[in-house]
C-alpha positions in Angstrom: -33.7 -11.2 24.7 -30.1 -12.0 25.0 -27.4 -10.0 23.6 -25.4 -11.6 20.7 -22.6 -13.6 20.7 -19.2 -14.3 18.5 -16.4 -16.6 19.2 -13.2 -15.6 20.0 -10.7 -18.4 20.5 -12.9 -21.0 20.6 -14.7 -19.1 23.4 -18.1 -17.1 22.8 -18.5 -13.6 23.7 -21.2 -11.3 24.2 -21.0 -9.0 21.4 -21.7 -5.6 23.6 -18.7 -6.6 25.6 -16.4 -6.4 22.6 -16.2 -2.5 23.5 -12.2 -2.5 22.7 -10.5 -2.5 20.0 -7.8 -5.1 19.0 -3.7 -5.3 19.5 -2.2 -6.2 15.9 0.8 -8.3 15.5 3.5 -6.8 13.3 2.2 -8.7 10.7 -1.4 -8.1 11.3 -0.3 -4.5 11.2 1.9 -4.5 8.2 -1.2 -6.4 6.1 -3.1 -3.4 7.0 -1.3 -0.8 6.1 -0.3 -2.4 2.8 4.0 -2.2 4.4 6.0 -4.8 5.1 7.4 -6.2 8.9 10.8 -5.0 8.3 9.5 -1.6 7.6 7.5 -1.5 10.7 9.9 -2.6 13.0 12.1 -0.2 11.2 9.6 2.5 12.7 8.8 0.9 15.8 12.7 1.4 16.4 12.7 5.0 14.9 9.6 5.7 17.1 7.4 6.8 14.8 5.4 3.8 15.5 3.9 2.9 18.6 3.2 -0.8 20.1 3.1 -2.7 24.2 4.5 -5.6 24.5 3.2 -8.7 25.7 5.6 -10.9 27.4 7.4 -11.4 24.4 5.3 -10.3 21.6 5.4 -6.9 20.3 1.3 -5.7 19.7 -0.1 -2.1 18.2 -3.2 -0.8 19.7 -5.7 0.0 16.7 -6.1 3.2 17.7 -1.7 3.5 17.3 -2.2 2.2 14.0 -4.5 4.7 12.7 -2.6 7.5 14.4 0.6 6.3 12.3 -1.7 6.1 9.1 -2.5 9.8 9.5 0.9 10.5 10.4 1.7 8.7 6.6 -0.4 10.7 5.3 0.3 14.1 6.5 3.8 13.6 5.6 2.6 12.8 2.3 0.6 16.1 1.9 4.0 17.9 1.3 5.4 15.6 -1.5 4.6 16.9 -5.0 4.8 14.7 -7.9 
């Protein structure tokens, strides 16, 4: 039996060898999390906010991503309404 198979840019992958996870563009990133690019460049530039770049292009890691989610929200813990 072979293993399954997606297509990634035009090209298909075997599924078990998708064993990473992705690199969001700002705007990839900023859909996400529900925030705008300016906002996230904002705290790329602050350094709250991790990200590589790629030649030109400015990428988060998922797993950056989630770390500044939880960062949001244990900020957020301290706010009282």
């Amino acid at each position: 039996m072979t293993a399954p198979t997606t297509t990634v840019n035009a090209h298909a992958v075997r599924s078990d060898a998708l064993d990473v996870e992705p690199f969001y563009t700002v705007s990839e990133a900023g859909g996400i999390l529900r925030l705008g690019r300016s906002k996230l460049y904002e705290e790329i530039a602050a350094g709250r906010l991790r990200f590589v770049k790629v030649g030109r292009a400015t990428r988060i890691p998922a797993e950056w991503l989630q770390e500044y989610r939880q960062l949001l929200i244990e900020e957020g813990q301290g706010v009282s309404a």
